[in-house]
C-alpha positions as YAML, in Angstrom:
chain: A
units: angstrom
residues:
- id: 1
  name: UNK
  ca: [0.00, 0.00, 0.00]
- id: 2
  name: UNK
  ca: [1.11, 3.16, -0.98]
- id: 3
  name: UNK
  ca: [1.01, 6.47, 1.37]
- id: 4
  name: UNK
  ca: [1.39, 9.98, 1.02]
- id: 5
  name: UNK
  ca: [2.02, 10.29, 5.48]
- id: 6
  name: UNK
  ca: [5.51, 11.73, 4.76]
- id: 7
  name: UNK
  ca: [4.87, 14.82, 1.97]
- id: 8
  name: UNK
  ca: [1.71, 15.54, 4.00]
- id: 9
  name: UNK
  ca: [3.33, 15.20, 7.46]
- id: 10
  name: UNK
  ca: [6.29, 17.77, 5.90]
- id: 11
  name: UNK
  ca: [4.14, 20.14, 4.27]
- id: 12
  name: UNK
  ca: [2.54, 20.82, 7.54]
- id: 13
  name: UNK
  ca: [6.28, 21.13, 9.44]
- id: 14
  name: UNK
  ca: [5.51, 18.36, 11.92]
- id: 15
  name: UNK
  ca: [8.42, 15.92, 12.90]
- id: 16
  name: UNK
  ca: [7.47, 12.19, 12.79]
- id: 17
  name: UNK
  ca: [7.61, 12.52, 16.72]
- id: 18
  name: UNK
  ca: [4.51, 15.03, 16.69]
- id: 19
  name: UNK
  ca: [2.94, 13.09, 14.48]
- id: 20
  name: UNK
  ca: [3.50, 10.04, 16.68]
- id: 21
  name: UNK
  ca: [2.59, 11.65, 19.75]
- id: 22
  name: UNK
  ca: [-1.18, 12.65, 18.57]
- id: 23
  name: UNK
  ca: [-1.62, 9.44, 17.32]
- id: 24
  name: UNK
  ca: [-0.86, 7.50, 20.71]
- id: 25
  name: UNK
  ca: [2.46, 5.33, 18.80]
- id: 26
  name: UNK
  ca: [6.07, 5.94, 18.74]
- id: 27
  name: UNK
  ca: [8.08, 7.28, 16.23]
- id: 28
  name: UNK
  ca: [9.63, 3.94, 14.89]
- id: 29
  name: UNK
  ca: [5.48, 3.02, 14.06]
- id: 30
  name: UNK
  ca: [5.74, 6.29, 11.69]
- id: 31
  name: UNK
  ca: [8.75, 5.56, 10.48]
- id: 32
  name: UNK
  ca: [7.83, 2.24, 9.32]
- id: 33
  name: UNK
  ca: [4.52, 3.29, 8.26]
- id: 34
  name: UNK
  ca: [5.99, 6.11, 5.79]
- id: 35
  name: UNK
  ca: [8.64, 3.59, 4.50]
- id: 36
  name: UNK
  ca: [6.03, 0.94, 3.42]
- id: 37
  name: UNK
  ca: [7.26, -1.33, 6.66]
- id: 38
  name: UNK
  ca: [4.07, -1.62, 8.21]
- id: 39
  name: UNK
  ca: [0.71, -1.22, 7.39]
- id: 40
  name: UNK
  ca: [-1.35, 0.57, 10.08]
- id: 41
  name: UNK
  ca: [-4.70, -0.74, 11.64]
- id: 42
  name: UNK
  ca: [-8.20, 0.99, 10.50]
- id: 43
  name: UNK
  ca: [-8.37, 2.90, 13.87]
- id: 44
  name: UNK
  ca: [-4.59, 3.96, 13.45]
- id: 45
  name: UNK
  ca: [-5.26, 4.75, 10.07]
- id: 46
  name: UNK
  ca: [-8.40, 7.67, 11.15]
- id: 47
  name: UNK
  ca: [-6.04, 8.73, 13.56]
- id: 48
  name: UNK
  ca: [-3.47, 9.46, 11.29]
- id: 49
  name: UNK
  ca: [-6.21, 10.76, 8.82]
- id: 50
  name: UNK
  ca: [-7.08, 13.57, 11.89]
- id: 51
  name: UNK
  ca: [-3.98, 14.77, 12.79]
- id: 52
  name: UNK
  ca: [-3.02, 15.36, 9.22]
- id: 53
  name: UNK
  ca: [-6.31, 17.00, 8.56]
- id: 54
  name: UNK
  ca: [-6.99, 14.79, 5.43]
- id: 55
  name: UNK
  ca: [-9.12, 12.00, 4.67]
- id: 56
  name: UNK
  ca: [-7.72, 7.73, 4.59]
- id: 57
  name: UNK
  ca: [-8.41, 7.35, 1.23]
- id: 58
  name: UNK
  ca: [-5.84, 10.77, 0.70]
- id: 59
  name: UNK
  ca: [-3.13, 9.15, 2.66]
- id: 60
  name: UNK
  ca: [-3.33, 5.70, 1.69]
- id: 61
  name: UNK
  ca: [-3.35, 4.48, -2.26]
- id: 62
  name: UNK
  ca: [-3.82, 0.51, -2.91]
- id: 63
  name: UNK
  ca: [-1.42, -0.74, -4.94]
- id: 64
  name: UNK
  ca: [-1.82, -4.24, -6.03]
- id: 65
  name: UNK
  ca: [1.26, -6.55, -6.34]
- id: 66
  name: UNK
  ca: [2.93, -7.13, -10.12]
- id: 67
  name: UNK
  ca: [2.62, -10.98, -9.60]
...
């Protein structure tokens, strides 16, 4: 799944750890999030969705695989 958490995240100057902190994770889960590492859960995703001030289907694009 593809996600657009990082140019949003930076285009409202918030660190990863800001981010983090309003969503109730650490850093690392952001990190791996915005590196395609880990795919957040539906209520982390609406979290993630609020403190960006954007909507799921903005931040997250499905992508299927090339198999």
């Amino acid at each position: 799944m593809k996600n657009y958490i990082k140019d949003i995240r930076r285009s409202m100057n918030m660190s990863q750890e800001q981010l983090a902190v309003t969503c109730g994770v650490t850093r690392q889960t952001i990190n791996a999030i915005e590196n395609d590492k880990y795919d957040p859960t539906l209520s982390l995703a609406f979290k993630l969705s609020i403190s960006l001030q954007t909507t799921v289907d903005k931040l997250f694009v499905f992508k299927e695989d090339a198999n």
